[in-house]
Structure formats: structure tokens, C-alpha cells
C-alpha positions, 0 to 999 in steps of 0.5 A: 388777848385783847383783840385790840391794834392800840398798845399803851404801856409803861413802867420801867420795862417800858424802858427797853428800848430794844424791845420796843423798836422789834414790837411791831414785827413781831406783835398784832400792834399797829399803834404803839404809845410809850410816854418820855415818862416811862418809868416810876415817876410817870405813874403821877402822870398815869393816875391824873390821867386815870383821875380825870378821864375813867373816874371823872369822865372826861373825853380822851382828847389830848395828843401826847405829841412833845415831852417839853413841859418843863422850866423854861428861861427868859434871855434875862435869866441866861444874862444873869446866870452868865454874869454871875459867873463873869463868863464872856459870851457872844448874842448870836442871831446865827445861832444856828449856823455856828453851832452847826459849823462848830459840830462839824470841827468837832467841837461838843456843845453843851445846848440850852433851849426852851422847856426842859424834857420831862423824862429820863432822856435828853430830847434836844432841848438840854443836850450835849451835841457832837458830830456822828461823822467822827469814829472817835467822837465816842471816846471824845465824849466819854474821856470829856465829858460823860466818863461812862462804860465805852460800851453804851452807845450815845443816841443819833437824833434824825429830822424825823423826815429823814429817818428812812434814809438811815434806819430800817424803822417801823415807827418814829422814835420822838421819845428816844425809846426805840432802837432800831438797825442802821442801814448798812450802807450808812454805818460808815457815815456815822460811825460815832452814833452806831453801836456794836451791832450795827443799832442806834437809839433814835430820837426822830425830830419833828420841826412841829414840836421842836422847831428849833432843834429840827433847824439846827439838824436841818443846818448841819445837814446843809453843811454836811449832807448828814442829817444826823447828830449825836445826842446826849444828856446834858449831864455828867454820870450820876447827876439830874440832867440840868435844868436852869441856865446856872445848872448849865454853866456849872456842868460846861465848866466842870467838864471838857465841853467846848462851847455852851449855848444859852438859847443865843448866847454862844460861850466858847470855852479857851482852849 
């Protein structure tokens, strides 16, 4: 109708993330864009943008790249929150190389890092990670923490450089708005991140826009040869994802989680 190669759009519909991973095969679409805030909260966004570039005038030239435009928190801010709630933690500057050894026994971390995510989807930096190698991580996170149907699939979150290795993508997914077919050969290698149909919800991470949670992936990878981890809300079911440090510490210790990180500040959970 258009004629256009460019699709922008939005809206709940926007959502589906089924149909967005097949536009591409089956659309004239070469460049297709779904902001993080796609459902009826980003219509603000839409109309500031509206505001500013039709009715003002001004150039188109901001590249919507990352989703973390939200709160952030200063060590002093975690320091706090942790002693308000006389909790034992550790200040980690291997932050990274334990979560990572933690992932891989199996452990489900609650992650707290930089800006929060604007949008309906955690994007790595107010996280529940767990390990995608274990089949029966699924039901762990759902009998722990998340207590949703057993049917819904929890989302892999890949190094973006990585992607074809695993899926049969036709485009990156930083937004966690895609679906798309894992490779047969690596359904096996995880399990706990493939959906019945042999799908998984990517989110493809890009060490531009979110170093730290692109190292972390990057350090499991280096201890396990698998570039991939479970990513869900850090949230429990019928609750916002949290926001500051005190909303983190509230939802690790209201559920089964096994460890927090606060930036670098490590809580281990007594068993």
C-alpha cells in the first residue's frame, strides 16, 4: 500500500511477539521497528515524538538503540537499602565471575543493574537469571519464584553476535518482541529456555548498549560454552517489575530466589 521498505508501529498488537519474528518472510518489510514501550503507556512516547518532529519541525535524528531510560542507584543507595533490612552481603569486584559460577550450579539470581528497562520486558538490567542448560529450570522458577502457568516459556537472552548460532533469526530481537525457531540441533543445549514448539523469546544483547549484562553472558559462555541465559522479570506475577534496591530486596526475600546482586553487592540466600 505504501510502497515503503520501513515499518514502524505500536500498540498492544505490537506485542505479539509471534508475529513479529515471521514479518519479515512474509512482508515487503526490510527495516522493522517496535519500541520496548509498545503497548498503551508508549502512546506518551508516541505523541512527544509526534509533538516534536511533525507539528515542531524538528529532524528525525535519534536512534532508538537501548530501552534503559529509567532510575538508576548509586552504591550508597544499595549500602542502605541492604542495612535497612540488616542483610550480610559481600562487595564483589568479580561480580561477574561468580554470578556466572553461581548460574551454572543452578543457582536463580535476582540482577539489579544501572537504569531500569522502560517497557513491559526485563532486558537485563532488572533480571531473574537462571541457567537454560537445566530441563527442569522451567518448573524451578515457576515453583520458586514466578508461580505462573507451566505452559509460558521464560525468554533466552543471547550475545547478540551469537544469535545465529542458535536461532533461525532474520532480524536482532534487543527488545525482547521476537520469537523465532531454535535450532534443532541446539533444543537439547537448552532445554529450559525452548518452548513446546521448539521457539524461544529472544532478547539478542549488544555489548554497546548494555555492556555489563553482554559480560556477564559473555562469562558464562567462558565457563560453559553456551552463550545463552534465562531472562525473566524481576518480579513475582501480578506485581511491577521493581524498580529501586529496597524493591529488589523485598522481592528476593518474599520468594525462593537464591542470590541477589545489587550492582556488586552479592547476597547469598542461607540455605
Amino acid at each position: 500500500m505504501t510502497g515503503s521498505d520501513n515499518l514502524c508501529y505500536a500498540g498492544g498488537v505490537a506485542l505479539n511477539s509471534v508475529a513479529n519474528g515471521k514479518f519479515k518472510n512474509f512482508t515487503p518489510f526490510k527495516n522493522i521497528f517496535i519500541q520496548p514501550s509498545a503497548n498503551d503507556a508508549g502512546t506518551a512516547l508516541g505523541a512527544c515524538y509526534y509533538l516534536y518532529n511533525s507539528i515542531l519541525g524538528n529532524k528525525r535524528n535519534y536512534i532508538f538503540e537501548h530501552p534503559y531510560f529509567g532510575p538508576a542507584f548509586s552504591d550508597d543507595d544499595c549500602k542502605k537499602a541492604l542495612a535497612s533490612f540488616k542483610l550480610d552481603y559481600e562487595y564483589r569486584d568479580d561480580i561477574f565471575d561468580a554470578t556466572a559460577k553461581f548460574l551454572k550450579e543452578g543457582r536463580i539470581i535476582g540482577w539489579f543493574q544501572s537504569r531500569m528497562e522502560v517497557g513491559p520486558r526485563a532486558l537485563g538490567n532488572r533480571s531473574i537469571l537462571a541457567n537454560p542448560m537445566m530441563a527442569e529450570m522451567k518448573d524451578i522458577l515457576n515453583l520458586k519464584v514466578k508461580h505462573r502457568e507451566p505452559f509460558r516459556p521464560f525468554a533466552p537472552a543471547i550475545m547478540e553476535e551469537k544469535l545465529h548460532d542458535y536461532f533461525d533469526a532474520n532480524d536482532y530481537a534487543p527488545f525482547m518482541l521476537r520469537v523465532f525457531p531454535i535450532k534443532s540441533e541446539k533444543r537439547d543445549v537448552i532445554p529450559a529456555a525452548c518452548h513446546v514448539d521448539g521457539s524461544g523469546r529472544v532478547q539478542t544483547v549488544s555489548k554497546k548498549t548494555n555492556p555489563e549484562f553482554h559480560k556477564l553472558i559473555e562469562t558464562f559462555e567462558k565457563l560453559t560454552g553456551v552463550p545463552v541465559i534465562i531472562n525473566t522479570s524481576f518480579n513475582v506475577q501480578g506485581e511491577p517489575i521493581v524498580c529501586t534496591p529496597e524493591d529488589a530486596i523485598k522481592c528476593f526475600l518474599g520468594t525462593e530466589m537464591d542470590i541477589l546482586v545489587l550492582k556488586k553487592f552479592l547476597v547469598v540466600k542461607a540455605q
